[in-house]
BAGU-526900 format. One record per residue: x negated, y, z negated of N, C-alpha, C, O in turn; residue in three letters; residue number from 1. Coordinates in steps of 0.001 Angstrom, whole numbers, plus 500000, padded with zeros to 6 digits. Each point is the difference from the previous one (the first is absolute). Layout:
residues N
{n_x = X, n_y = Y, n_z = Z, ca_x = X, ca_y = Y, ca_z = Z, c_x = X, c_y = Y, c_z = Z, o_x = X, o_y = Y, o_z = Z, zamar = ALA, lumba = NUM}
...
END
This chain:
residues 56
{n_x = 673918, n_y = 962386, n_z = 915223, ca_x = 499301, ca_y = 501252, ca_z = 499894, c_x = 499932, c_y = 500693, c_z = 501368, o_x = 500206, o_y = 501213, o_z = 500042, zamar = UNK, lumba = 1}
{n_x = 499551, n_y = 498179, n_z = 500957, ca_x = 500025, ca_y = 500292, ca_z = 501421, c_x = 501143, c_y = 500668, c_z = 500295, o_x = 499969, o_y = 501052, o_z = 500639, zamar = UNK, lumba = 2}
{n_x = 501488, n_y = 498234, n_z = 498792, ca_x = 501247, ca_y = 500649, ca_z = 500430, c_x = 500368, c_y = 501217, c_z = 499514, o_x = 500886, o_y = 500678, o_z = 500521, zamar = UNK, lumba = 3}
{n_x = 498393, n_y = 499697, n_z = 498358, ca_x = 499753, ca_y = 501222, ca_z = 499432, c_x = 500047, c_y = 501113, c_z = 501166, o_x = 500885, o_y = 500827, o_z = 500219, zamar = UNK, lumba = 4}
{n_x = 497717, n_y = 498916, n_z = 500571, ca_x = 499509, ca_y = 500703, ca_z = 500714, c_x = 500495, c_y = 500099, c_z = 501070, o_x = 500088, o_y = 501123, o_z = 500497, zamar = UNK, lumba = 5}
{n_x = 500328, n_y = 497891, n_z = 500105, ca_x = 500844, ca_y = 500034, ca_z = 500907, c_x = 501662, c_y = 499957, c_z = 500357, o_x = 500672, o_y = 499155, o_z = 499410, zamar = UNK, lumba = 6}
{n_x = 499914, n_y = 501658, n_z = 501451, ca_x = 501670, ca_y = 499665, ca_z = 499921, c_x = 500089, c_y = 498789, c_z = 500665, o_x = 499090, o_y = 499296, o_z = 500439, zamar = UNK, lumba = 7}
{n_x = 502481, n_y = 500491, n_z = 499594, ca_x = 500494, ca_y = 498766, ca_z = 500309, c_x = 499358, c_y = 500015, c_z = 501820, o_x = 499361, o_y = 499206, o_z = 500689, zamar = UNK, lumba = 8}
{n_x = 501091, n_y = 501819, n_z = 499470, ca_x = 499878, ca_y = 499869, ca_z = 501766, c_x = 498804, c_y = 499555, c_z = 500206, o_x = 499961, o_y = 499015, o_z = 500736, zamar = UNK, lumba = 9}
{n_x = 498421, n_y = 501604, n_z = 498624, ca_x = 499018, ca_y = 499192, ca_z = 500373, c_x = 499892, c_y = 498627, c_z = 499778, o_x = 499728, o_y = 499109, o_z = 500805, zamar = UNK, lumba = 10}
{n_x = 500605, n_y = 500810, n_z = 497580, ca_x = 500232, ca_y = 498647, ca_z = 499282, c_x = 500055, c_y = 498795, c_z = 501469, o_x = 499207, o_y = 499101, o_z = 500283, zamar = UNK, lumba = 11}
{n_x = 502146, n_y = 501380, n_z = 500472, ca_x = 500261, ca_y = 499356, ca_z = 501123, c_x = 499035, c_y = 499552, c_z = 500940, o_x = 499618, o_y = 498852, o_z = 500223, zamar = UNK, lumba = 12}
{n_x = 499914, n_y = 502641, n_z = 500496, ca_x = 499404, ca_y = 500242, ca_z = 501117, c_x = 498452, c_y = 498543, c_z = 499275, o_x = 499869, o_y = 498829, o_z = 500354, zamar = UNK, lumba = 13}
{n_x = 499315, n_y = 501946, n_z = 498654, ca_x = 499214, ca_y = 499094, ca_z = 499693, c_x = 500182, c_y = 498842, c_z = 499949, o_x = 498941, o_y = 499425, o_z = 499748, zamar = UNK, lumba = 14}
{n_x = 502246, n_y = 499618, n_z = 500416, ca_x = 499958, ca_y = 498509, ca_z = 499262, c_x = 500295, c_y = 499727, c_z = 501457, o_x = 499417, o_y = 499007, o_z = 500433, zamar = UNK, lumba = 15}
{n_x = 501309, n_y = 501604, n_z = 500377, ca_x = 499736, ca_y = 499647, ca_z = 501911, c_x = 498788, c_y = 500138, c_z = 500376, o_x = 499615, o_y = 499154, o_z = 500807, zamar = UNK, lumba = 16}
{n_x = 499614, n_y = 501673, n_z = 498861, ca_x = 498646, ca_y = 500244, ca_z = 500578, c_x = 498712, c_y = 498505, c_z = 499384, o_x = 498913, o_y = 499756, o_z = 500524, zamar = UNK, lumba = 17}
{n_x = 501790, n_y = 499416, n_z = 498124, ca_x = 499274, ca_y = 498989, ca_z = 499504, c_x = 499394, c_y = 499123, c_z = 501009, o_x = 498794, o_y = 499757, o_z = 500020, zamar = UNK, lumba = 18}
{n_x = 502230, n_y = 499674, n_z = 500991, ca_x = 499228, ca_y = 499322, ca_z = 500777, c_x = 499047, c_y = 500267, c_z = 501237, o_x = 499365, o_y = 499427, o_z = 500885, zamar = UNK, lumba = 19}
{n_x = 500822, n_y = 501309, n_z = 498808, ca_x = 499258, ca_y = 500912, ca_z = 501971, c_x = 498730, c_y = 499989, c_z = 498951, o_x = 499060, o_y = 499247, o_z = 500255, zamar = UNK, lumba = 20}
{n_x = 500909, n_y = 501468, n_z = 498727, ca_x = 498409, ca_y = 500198, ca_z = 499243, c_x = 499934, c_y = 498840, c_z = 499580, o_x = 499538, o_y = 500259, o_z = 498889, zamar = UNK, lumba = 21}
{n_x = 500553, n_y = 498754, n_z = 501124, ca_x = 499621, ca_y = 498796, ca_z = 499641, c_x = 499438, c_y = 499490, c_z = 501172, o_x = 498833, o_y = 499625, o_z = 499891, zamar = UNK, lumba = 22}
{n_x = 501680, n_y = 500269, n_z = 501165, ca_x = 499628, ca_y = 498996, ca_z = 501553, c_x = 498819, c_y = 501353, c_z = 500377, o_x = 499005, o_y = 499898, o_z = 500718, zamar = UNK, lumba = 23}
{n_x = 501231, n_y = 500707, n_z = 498925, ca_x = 498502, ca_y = 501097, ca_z = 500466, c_x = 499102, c_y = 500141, c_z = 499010, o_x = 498914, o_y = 500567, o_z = 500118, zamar = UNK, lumba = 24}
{n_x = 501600, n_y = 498826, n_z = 498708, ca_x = 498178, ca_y = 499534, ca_z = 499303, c_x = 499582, c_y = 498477, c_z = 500352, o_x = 498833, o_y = 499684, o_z = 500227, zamar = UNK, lumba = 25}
{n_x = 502227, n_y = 499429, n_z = 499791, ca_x = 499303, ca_y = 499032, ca_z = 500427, c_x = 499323, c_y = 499851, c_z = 501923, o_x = 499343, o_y = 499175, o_z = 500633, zamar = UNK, lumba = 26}
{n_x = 501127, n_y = 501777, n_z = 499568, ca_x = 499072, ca_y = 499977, ca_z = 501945, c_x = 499073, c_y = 501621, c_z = 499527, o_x = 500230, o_y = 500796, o_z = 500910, zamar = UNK, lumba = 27}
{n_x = 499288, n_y = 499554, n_z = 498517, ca_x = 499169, ca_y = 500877, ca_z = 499094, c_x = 498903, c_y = 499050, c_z = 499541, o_x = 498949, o_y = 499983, o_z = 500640, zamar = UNK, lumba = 28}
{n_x = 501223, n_y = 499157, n_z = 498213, ca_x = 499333, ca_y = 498698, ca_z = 499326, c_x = 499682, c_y = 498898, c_z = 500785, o_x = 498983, o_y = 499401, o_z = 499651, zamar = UNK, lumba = 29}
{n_x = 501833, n_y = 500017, n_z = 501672, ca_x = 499149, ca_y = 499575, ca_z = 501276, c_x = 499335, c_y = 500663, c_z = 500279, o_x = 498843, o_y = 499752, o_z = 499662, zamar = UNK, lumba = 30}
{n_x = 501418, n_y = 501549, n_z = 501146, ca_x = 498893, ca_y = 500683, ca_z = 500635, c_x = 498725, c_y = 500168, c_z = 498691, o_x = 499150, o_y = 499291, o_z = 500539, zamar = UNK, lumba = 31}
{n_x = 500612, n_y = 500874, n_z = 498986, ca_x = 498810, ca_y = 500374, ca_z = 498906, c_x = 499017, c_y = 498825, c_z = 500330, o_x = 498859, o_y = 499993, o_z = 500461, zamar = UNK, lumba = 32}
{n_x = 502310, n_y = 498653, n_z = 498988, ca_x = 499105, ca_y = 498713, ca_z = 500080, c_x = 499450, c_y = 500053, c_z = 501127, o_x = 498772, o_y = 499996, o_z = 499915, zamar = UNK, lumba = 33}
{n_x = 501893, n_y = 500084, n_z = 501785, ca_x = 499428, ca_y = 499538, ca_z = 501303, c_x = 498724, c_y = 501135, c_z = 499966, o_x = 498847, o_y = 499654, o_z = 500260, zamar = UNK, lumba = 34}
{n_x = 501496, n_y = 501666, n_z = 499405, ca_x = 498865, ca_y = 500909, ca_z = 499951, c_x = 498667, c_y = 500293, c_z = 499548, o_x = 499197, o_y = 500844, o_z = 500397, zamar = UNK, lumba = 35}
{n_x = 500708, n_y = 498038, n_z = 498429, ca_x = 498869, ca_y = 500138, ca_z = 498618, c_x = 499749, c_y = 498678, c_z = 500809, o_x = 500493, o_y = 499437, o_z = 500978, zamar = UNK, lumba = 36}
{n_x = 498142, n_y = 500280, n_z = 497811, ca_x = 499721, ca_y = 498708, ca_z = 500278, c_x = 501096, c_y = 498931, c_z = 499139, o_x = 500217, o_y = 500268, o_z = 498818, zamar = UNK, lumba = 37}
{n_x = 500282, n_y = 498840, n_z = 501644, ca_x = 501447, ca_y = 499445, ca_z = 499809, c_x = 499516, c_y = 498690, c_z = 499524, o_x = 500805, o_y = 499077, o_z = 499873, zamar = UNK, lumba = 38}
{n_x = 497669, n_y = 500734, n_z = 499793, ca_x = 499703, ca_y = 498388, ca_z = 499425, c_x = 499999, c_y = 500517, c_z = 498878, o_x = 500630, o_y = 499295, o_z = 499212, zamar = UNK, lumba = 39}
{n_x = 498743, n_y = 502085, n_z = 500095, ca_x = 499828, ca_y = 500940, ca_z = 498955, c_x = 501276, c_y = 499715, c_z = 499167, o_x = 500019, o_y = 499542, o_z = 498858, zamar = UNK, lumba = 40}
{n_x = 500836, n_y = 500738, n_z = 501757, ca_x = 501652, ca_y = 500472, ca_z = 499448, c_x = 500673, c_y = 498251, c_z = 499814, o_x = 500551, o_y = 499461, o_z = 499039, zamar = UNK, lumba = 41}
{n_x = 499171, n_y = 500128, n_z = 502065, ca_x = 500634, ca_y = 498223, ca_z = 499462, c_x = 499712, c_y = 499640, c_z = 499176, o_x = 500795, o_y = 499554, o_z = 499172, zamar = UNK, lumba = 42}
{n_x = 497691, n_y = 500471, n_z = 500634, ca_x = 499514, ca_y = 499392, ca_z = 498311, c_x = 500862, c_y = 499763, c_z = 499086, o_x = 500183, o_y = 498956, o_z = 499374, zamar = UNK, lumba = 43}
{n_x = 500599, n_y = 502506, n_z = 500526, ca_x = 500778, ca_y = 499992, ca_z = 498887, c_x = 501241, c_y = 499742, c_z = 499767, o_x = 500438, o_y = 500386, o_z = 498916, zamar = UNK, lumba = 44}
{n_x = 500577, n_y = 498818, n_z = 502119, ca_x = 500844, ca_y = 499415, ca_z = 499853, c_x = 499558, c_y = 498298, c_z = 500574, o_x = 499408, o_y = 499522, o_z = 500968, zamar = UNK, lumba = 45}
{n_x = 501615, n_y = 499706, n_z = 497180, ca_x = 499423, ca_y = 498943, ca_z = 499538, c_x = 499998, c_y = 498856, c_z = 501055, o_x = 498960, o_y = 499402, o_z = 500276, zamar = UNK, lumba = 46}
{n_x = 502173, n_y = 500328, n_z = 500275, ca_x = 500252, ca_y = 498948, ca_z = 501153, c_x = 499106, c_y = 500128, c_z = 500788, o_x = 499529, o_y = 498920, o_z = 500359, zamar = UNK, lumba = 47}
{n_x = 499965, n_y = 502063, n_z = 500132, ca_x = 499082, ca_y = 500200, ca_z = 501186, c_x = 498604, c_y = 499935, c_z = 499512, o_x = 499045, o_y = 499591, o_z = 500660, zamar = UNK, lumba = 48}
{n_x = 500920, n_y = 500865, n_z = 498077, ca_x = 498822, ca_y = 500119, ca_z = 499953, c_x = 498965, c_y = 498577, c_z = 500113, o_x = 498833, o_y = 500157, o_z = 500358, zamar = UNK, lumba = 49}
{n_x = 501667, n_y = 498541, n_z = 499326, ca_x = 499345, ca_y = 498889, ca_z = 499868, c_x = 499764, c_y = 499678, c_z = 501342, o_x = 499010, o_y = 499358, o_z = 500352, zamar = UNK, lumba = 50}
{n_x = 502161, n_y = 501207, n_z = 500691, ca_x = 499426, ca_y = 499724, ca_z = 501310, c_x = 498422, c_y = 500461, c_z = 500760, o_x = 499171, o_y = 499408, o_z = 500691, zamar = UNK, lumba = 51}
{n_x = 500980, n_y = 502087, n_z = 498698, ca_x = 498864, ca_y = 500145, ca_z = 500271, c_x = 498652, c_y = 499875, c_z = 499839, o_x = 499263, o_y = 500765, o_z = 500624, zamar = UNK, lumba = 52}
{n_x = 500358, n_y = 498541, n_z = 498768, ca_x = 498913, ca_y = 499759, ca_z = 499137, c_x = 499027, c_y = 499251, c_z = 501304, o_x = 500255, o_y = 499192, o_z = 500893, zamar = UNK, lumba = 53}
{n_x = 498774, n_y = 501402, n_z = 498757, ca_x = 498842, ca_y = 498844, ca_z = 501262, c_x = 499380, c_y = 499155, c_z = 499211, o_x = 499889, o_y = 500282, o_z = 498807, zamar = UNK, lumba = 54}
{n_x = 499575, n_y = 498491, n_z = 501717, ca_x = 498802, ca_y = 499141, ca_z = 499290, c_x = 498851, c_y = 501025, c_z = 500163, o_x = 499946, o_y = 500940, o_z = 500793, zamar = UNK, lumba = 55}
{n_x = 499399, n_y = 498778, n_z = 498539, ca_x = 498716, ca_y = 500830, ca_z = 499866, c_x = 498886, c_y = 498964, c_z = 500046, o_x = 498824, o_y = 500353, o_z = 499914, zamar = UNK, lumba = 56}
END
C-alpha cells in the first residue's frame, strides 16, 4: 500500500534511510532511559527486572 504512494526512487531512498532511523531510535531510547528515572523503565524488562528487586 505504501508503494502505492510512493515511486520507485523513494521506495529506494527510504529502505537506505532504514538503518540510520533505526541506530537513532535506539541512542533516542538510551537517551530517554539515562534521562528519566531508569529504575522506573527497567522494571519492565524481564531479565532485569528480578535483579532489581530489594529485600524489604
Amino acid at each position: 500500500m505504501l508503494g502505492r504512494f510512493l515511486g520507485p526512487c523513494y521506495w529506494e531512498l527510504a529502505k537506505n534511510w532504514v538503518p540510520t532511523a533505526s541506530m537513532w531510535g535506539a541512542v533516542g531510547g538510551v537517551g530517554l532511559v539515562w534521562a528519566t528515572d531508569w529504575w522506573l523503565i527497567l522494571e519492565w524488562v524481564p531479565y532485569i527486572n528480578g535483579k532489581l528487586k530489594k529485600d524489604d
